[in-house]
PDB file with one MODEL, atoms N, CA, C and O in Angstrom:
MODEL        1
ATOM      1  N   UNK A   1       0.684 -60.936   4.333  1.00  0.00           N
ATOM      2  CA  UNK A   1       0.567 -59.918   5.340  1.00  0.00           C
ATOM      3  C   UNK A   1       1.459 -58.728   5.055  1.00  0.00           C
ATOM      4  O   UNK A   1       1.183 -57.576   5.389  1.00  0.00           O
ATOM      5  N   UNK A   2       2.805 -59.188   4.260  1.00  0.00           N
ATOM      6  CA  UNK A   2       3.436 -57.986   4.204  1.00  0.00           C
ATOM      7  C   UNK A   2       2.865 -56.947   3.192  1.00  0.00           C
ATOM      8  O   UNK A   2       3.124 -55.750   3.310  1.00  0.00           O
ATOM      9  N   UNK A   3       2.001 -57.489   2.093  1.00  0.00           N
ATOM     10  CA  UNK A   3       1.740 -56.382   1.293  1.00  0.00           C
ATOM     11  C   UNK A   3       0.704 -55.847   2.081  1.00  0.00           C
ATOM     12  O   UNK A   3       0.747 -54.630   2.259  1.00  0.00           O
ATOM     13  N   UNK A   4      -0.372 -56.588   2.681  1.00  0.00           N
ATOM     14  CA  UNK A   4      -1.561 -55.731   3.078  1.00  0.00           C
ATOM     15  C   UNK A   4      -0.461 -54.660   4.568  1.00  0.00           C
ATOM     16  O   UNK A   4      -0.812 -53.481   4.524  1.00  0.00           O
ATOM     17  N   UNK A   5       0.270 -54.826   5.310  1.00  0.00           N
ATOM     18  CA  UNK A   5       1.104 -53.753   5.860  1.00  0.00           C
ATOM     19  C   UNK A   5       1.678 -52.846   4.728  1.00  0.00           C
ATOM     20  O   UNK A   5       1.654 -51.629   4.914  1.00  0.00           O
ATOM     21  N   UNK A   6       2.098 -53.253   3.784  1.00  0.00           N
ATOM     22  CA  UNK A   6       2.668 -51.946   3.090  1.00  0.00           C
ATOM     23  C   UNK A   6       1.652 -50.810   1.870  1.00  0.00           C
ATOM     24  O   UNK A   6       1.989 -49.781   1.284  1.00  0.00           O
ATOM     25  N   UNK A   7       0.471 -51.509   1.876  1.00  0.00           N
ATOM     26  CA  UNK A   7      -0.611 -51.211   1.866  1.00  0.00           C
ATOM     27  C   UNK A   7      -0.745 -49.496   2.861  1.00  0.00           C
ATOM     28  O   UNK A   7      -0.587 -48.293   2.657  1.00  0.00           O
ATOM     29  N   UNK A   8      -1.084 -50.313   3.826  1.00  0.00           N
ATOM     30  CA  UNK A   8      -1.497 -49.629   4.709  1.00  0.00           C
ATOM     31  C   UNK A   8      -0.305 -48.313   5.210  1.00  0.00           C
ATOM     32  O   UNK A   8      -0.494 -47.204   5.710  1.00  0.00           O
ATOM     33  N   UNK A   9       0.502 -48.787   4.949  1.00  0.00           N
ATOM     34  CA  UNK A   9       1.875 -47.926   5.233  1.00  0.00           C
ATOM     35  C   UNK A   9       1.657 -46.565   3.580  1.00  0.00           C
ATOM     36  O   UNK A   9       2.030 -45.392   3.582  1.00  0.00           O
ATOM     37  N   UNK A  10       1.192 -47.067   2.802  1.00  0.00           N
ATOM     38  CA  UNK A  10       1.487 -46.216   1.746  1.00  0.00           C
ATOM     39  C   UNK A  10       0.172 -45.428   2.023  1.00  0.00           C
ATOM     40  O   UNK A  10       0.295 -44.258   1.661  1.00  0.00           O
ATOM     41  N   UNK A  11      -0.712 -45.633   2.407  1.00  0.00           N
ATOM     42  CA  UNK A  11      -1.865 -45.383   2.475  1.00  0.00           C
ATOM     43  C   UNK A  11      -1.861 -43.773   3.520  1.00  0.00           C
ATOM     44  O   UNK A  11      -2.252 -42.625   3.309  1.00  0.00           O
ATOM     45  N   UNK A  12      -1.321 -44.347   4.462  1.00  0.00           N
ATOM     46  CA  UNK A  12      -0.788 -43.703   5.754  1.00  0.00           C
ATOM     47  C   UNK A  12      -0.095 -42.852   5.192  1.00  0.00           C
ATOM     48  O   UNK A  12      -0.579 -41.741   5.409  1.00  0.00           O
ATOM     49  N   UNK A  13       1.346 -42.778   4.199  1.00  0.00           N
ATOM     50  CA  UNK A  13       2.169 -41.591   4.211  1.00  0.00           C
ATOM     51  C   UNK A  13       0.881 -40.703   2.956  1.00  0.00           C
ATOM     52  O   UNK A  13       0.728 -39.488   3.086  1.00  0.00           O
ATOM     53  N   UNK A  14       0.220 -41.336   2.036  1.00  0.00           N
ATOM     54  CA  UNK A  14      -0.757 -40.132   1.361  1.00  0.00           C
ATOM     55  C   UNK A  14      -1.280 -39.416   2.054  1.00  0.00           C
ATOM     56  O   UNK A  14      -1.255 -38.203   1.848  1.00  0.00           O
ATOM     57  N   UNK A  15      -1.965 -40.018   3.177  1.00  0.00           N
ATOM     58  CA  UNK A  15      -3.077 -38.908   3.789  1.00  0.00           C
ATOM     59  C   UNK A  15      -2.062 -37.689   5.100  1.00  0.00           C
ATOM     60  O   UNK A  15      -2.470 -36.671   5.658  1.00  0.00           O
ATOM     61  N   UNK A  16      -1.002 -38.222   5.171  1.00  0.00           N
ATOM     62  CA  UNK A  16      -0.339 -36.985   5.477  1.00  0.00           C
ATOM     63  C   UNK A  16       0.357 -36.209   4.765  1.00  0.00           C
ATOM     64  O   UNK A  16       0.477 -35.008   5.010  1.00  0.00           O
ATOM     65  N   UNK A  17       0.999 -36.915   3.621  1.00  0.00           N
ATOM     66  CA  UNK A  17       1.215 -35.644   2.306  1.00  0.00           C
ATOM     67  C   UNK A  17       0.258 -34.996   2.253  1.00  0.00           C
ATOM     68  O   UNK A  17       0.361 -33.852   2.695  1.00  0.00           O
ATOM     69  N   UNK A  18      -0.937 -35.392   1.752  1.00  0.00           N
ATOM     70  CA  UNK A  18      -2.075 -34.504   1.260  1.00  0.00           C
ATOM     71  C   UNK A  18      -2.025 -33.744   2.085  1.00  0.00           C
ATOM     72  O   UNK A  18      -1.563 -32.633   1.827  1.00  0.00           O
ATOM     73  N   UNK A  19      -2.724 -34.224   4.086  1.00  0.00           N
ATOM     74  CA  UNK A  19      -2.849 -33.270   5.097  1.00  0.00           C
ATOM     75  C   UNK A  19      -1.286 -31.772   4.947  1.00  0.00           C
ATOM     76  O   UNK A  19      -1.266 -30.702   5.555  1.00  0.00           O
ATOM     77  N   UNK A  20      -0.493 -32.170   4.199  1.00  0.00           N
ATOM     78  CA  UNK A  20       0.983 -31.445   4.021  1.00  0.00           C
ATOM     79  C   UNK A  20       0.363 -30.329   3.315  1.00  0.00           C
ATOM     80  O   UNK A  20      -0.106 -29.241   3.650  1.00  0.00           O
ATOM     81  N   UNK A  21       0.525 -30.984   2.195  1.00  0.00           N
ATOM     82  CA  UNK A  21      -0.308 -29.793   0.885  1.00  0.00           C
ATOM     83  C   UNK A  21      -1.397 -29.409   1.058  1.00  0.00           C
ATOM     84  O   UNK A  21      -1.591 -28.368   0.431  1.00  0.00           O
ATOM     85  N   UNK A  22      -2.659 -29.905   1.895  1.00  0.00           N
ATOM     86  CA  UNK A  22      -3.506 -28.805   2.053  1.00  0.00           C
ATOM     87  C   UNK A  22      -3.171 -27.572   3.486  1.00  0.00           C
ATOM     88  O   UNK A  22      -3.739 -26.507   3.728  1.00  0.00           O
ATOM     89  N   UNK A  23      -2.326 -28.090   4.031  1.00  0.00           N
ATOM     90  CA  UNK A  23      -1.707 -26.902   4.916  1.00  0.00           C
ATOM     91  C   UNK A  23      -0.924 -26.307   4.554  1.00  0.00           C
ATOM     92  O   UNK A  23      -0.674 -25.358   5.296  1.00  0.00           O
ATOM     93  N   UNK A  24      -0.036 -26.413   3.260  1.00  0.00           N
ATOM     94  CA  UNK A  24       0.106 -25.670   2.427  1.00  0.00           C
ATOM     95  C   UNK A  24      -0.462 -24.782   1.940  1.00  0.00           C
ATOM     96  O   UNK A  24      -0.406 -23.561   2.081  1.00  0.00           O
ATOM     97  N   UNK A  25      -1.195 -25.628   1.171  1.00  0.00           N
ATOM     98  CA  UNK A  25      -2.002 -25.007   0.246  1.00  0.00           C
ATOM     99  C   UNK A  25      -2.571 -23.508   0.898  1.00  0.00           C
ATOM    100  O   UNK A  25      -2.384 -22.371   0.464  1.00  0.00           O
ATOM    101  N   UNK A  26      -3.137 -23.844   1.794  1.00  0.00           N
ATOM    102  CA  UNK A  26      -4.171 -23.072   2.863  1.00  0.00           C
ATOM    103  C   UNK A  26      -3.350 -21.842   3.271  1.00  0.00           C
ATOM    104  O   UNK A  26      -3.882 -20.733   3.215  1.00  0.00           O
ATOM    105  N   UNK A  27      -1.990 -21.991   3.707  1.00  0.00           N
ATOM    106  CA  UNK A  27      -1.059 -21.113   4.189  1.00  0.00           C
ATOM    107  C   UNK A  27      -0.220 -19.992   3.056  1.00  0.00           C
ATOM    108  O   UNK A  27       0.374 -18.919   3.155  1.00  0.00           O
ATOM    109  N   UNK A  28      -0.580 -20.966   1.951  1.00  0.00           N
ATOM    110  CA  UNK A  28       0.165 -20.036   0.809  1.00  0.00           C
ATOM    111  C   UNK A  28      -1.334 -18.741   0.579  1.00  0.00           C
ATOM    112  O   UNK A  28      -1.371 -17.511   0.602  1.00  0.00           O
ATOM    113  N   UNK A  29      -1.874 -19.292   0.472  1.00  0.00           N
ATOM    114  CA  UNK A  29      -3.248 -18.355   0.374  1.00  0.00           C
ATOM    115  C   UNK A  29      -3.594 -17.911   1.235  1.00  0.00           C
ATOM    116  O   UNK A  29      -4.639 -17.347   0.907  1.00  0.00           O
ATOM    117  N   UNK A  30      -3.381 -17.728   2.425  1.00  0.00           N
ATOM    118  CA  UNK A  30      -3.319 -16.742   3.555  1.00  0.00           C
ATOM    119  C   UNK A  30      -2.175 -15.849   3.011  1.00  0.00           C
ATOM    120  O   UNK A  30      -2.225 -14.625   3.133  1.00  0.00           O
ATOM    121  N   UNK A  31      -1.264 -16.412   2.479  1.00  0.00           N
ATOM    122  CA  UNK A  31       0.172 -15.439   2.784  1.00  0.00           C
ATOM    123  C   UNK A  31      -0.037 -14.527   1.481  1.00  0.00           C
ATOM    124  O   UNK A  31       0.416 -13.382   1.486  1.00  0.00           O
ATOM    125  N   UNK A  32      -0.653 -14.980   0.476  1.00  0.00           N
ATOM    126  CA  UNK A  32      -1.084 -14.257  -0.529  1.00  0.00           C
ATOM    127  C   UNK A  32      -2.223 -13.050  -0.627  1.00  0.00           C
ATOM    128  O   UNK A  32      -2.213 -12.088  -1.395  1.00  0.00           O
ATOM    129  N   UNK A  33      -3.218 -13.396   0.394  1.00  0.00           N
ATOM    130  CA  UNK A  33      -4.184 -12.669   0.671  1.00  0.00           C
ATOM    131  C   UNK A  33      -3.424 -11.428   1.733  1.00  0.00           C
ATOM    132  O   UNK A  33      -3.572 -10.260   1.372  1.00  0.00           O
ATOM    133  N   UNK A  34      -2.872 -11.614   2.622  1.00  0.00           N
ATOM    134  CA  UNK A  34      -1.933 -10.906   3.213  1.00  0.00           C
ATOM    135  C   UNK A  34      -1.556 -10.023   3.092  1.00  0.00           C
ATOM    136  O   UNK A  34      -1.749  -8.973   3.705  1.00  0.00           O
ATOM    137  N   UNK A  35      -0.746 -10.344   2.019  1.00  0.00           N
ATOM    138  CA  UNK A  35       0.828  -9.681   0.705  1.00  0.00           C
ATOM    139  C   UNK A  35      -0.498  -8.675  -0.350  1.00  0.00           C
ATOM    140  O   UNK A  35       0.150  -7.789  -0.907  1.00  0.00           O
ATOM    141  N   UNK A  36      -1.588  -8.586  -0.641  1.00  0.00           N
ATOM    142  CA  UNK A  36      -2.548  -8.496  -1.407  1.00  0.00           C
ATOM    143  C   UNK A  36      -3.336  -7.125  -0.694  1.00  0.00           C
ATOM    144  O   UNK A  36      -3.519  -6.111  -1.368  1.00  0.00           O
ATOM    145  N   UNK A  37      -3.675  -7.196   0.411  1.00  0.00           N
ATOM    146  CA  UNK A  37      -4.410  -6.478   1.344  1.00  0.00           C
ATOM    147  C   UNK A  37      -2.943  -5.375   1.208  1.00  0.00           C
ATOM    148  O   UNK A  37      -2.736  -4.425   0.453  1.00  0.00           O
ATOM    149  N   UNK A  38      -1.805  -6.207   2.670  1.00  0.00           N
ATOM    150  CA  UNK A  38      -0.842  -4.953   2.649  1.00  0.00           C
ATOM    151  C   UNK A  38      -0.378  -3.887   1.064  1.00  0.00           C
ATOM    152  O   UNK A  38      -0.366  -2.656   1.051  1.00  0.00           O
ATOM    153  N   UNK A  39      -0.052  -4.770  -0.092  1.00  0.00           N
ATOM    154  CA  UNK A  39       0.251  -4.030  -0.826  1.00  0.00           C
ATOM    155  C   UNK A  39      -0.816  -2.679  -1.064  1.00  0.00           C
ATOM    156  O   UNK A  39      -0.473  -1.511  -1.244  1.00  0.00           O
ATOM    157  N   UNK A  40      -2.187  -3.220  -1.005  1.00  0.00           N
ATOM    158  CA  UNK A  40      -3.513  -2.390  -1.329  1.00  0.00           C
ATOM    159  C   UNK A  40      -3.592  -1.431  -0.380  1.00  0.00           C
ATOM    160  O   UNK A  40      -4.201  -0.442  -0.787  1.00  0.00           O
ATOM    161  N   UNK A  41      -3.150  -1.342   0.888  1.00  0.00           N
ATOM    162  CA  UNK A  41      -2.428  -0.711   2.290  1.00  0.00           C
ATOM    163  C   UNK A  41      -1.619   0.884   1.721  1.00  0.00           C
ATOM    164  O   UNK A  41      -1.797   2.101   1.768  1.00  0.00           O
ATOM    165  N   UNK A  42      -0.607  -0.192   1.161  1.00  0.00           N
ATOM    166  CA  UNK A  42       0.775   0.655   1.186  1.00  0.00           C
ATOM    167  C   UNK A  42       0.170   1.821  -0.208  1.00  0.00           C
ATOM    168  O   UNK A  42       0.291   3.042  -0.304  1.00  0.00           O
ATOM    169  N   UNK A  43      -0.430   0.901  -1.056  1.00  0.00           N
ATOM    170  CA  UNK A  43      -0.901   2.187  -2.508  1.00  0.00           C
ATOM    171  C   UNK A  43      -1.755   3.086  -2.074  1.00  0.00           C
ATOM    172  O   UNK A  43      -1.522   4.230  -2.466  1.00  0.00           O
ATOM    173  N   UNK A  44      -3.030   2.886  -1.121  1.00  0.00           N
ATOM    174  CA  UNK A  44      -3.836   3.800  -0.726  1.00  0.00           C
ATOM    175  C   UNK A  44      -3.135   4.551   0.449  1.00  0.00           C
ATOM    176  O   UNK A  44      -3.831   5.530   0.717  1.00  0.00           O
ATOM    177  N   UNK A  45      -1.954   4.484   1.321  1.00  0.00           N
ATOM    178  CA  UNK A  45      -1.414   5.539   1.692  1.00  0.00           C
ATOM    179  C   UNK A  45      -0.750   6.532   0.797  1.00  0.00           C
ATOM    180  O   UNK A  45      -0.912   7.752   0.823  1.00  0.00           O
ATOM    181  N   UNK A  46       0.144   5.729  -0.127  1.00  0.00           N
ATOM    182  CA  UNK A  46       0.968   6.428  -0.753  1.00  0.00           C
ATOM    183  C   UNK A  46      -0.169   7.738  -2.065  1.00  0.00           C
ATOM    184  O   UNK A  46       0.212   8.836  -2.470  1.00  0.00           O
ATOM    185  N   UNK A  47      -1.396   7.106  -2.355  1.00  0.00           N
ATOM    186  CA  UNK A  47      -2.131   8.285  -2.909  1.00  0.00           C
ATOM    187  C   UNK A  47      -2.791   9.141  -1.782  1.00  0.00           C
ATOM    188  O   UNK A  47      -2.831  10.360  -1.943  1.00  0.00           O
ATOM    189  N   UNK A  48      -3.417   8.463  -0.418  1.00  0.00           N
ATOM    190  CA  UNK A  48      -3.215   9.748   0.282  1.00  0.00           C
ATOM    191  C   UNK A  48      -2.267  10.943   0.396  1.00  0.00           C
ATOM    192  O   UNK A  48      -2.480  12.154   0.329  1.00  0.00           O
ATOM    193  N   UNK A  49      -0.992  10.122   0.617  1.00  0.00           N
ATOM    194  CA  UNK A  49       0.080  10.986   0.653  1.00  0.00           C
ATOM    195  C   UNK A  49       0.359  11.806  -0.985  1.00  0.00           C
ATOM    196  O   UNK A  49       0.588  12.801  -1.673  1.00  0.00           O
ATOM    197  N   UNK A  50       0.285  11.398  -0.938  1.00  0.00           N
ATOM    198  CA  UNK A  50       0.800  12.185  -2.571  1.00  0.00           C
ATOM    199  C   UNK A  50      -0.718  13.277  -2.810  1.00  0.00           C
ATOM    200  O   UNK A  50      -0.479  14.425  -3.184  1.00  0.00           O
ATOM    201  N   UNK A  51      -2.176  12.887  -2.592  1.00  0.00           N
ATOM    202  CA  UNK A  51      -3.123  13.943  -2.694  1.00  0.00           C
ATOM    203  C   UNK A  51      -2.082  15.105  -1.247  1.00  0.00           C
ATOM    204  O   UNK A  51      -1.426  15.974  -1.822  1.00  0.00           O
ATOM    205  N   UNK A  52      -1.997  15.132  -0.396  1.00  0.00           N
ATOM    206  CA  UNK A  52      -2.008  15.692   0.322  1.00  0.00           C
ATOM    207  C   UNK A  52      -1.085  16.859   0.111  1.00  0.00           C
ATOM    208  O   UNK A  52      -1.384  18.038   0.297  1.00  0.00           O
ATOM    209  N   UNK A  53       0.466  16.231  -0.439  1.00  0.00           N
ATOM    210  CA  UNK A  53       1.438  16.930  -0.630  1.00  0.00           C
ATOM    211  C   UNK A  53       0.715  18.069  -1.964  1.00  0.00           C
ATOM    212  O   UNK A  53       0.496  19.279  -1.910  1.00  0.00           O
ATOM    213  N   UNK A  54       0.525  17.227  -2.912  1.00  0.00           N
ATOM    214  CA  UNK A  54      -0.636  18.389  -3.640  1.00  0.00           C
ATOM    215  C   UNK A  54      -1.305  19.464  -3.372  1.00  0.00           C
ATOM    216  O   UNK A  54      -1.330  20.615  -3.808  1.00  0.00           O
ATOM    217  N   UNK A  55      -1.915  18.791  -2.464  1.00  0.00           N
ATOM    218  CA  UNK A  55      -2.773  20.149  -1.982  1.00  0.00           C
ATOM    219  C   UNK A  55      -2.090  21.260  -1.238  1.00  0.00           C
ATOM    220  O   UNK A  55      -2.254  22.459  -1.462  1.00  0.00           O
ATOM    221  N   UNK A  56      -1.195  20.656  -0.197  1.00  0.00           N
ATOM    222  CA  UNK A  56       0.194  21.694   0.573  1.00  0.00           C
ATOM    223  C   UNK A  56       0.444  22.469  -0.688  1.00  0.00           C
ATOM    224  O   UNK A  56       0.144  23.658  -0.591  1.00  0.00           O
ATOM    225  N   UNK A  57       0.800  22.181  -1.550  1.00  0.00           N
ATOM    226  CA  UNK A  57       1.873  22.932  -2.845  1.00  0.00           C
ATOM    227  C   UNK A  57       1.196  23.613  -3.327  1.00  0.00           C
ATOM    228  O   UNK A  57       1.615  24.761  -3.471  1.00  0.00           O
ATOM    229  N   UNK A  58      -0.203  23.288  -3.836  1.00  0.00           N
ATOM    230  CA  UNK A  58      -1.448  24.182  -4.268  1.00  0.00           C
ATOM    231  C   UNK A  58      -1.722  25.312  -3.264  1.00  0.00           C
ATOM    232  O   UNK A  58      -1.871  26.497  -3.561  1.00  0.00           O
ATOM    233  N   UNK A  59      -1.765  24.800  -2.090  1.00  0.00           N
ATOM    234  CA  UNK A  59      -1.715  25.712  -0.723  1.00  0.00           C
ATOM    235  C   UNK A  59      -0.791  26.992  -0.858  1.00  0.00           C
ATOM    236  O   UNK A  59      -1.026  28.200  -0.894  1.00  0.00           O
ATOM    237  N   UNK A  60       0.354  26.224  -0.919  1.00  0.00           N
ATOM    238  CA  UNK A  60       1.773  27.129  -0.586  1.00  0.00           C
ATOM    239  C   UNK A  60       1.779  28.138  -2.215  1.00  0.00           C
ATOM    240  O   UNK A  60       2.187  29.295  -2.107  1.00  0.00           O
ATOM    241  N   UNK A  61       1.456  27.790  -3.228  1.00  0.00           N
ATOM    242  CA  UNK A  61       1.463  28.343  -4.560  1.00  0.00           C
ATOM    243  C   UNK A  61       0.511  29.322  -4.211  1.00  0.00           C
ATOM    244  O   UNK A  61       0.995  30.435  -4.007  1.00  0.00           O
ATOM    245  N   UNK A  62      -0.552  29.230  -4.103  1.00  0.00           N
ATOM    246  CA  UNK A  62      -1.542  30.254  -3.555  1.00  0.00           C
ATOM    247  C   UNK A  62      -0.900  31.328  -2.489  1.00  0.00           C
ATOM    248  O   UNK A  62      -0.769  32.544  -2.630  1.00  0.00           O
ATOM    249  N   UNK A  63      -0.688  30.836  -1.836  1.00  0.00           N
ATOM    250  CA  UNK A  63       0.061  31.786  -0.813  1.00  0.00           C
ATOM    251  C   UNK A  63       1.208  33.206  -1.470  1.00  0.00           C
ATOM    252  O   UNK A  63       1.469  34.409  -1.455  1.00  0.00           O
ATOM    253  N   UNK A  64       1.508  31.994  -1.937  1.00  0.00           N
ATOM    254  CA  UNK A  64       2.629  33.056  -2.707  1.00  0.00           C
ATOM    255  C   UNK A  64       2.543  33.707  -3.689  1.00  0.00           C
ATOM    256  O   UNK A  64       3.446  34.509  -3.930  1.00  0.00           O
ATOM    257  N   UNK A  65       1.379  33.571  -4.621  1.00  0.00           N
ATOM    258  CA  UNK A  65       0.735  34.456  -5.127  1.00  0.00           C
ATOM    259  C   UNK A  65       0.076  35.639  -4.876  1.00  0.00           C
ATOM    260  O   UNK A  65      -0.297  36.516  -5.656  1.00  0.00           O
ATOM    261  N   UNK A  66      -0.021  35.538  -3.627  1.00  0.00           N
ATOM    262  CA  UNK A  66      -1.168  36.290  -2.751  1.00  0.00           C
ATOM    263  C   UNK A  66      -0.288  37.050  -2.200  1.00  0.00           C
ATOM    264  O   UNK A  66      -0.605  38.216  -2.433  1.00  0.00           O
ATOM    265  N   UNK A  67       0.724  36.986  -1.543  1.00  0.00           N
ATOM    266  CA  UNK A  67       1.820  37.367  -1.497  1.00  0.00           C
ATOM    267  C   UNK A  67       2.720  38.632  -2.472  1.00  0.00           C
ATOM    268  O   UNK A  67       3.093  39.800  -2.367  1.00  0.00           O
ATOM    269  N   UNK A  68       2.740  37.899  -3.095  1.00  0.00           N
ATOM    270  CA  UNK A  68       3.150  38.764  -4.287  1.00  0.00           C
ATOM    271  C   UNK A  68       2.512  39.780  -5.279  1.00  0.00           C
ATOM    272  O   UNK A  68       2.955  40.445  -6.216  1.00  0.00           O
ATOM    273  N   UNK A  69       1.053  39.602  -4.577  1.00  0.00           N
ATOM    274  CA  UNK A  69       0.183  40.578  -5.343  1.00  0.00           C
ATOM    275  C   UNK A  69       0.361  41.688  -4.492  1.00  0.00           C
ATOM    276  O   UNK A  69       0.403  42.820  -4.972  1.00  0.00           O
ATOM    277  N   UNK A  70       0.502  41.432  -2.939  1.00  0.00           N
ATOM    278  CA  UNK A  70       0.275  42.023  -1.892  1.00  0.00           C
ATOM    279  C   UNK A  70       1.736  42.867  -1.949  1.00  0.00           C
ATOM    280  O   UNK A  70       1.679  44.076  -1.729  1.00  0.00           O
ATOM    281  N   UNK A  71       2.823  42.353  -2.191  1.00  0.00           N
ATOM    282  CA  UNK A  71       4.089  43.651  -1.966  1.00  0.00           C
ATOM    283  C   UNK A  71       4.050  44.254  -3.385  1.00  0.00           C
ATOM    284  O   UNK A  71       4.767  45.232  -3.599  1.00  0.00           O
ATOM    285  N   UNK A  72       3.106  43.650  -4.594  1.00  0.00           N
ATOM    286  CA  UNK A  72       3.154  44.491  -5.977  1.00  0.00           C
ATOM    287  C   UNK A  72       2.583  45.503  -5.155  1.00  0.00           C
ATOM    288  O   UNK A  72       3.298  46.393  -4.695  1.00  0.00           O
ATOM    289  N   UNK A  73       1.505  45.455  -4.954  1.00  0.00           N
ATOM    290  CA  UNK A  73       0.850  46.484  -4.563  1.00  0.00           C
ATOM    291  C   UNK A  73       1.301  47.440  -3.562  1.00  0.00           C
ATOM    292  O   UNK A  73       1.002  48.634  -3.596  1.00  0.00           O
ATOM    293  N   UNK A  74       2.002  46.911  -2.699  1.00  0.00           N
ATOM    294  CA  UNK A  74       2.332  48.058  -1.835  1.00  0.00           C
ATOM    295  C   UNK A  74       3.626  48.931  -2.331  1.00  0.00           C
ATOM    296  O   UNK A  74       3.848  50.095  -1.999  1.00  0.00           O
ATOM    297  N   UNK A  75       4.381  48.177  -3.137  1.00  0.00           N
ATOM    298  CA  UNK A  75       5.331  49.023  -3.807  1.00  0.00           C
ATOM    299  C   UNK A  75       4.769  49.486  -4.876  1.00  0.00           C
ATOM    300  O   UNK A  75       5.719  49.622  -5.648  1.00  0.00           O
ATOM    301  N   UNK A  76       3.521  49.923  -5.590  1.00  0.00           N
ATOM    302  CA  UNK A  76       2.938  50.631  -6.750  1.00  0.00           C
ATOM    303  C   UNK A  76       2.804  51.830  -5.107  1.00  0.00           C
ATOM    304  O   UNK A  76       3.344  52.915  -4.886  1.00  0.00           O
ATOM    305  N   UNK A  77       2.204  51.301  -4.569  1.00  0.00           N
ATOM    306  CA  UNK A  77       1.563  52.614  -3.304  1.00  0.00           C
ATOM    307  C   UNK A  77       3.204  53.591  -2.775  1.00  0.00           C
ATOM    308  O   UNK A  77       3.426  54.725  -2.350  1.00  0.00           O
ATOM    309  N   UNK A  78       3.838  52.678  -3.024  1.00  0.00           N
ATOM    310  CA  UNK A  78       5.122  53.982  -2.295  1.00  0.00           C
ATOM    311  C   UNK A  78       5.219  54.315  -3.554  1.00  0.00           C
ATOM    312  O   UNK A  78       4.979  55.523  -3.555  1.00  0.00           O
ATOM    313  N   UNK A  79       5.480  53.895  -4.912  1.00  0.00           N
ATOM    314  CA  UNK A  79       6.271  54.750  -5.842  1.00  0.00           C
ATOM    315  C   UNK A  79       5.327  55.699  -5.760  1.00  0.00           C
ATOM    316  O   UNK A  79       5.769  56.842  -5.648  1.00  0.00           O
ATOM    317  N   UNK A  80       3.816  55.539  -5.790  1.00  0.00           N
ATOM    318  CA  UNK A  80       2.529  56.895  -6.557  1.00  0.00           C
ATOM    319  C   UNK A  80       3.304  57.713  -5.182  1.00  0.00           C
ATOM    320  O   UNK A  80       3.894  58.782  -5.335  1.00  0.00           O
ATOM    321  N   UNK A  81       3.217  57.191  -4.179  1.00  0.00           N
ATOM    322  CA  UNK A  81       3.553  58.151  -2.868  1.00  0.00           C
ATOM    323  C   UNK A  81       4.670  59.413  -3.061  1.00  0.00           C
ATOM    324  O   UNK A  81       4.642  60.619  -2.817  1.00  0.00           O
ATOM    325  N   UNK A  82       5.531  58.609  -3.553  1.00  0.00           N
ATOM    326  CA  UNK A  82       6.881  59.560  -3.626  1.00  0.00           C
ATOM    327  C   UNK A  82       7.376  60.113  -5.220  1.00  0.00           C
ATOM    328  O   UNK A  82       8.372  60.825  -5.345  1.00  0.00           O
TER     329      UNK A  82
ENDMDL
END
């Protein structure tokens, strides 16, 4: 009797290891899928952000070109003036 109890006793702690490691298992791969998504998160902000600042600077470069064509010109108009 004692082996068929220790039988059954060994039997018993496998199927809750296993039940262990597949809730493991299961949880590591949630936490991976997770970690996977957020990282994919954080890169597609950070190239939003980074297109954006681009375009500001392209923006602001333009500007100041435009700018600067604009007081060339008005100081060619005072020198012809005077």
């Amino acid at each position: 009797m004692s082996g068929e109890g220790d039988t059954q006793m060994t039997d018993n702690l496998k199927v809750k290891v296993n039940k262990i490691v597949d809730t493991t298992r299961v949880q590591s791969h949630a936490a991976y899928d997770n970690a996977t998504v957020t990282a994919h998160n954080l890169q597609n902000n950070a190239d939003e952000k980074a297109h954006q600042i681009s375009d500001d600077v392209k923006i602001g470069i333009s500007n100041t070109i435009s700018d600067v064509k604009i007081t060339t010109h008005e100081l060619r108009s005072k020198l012809k003036t005077n």
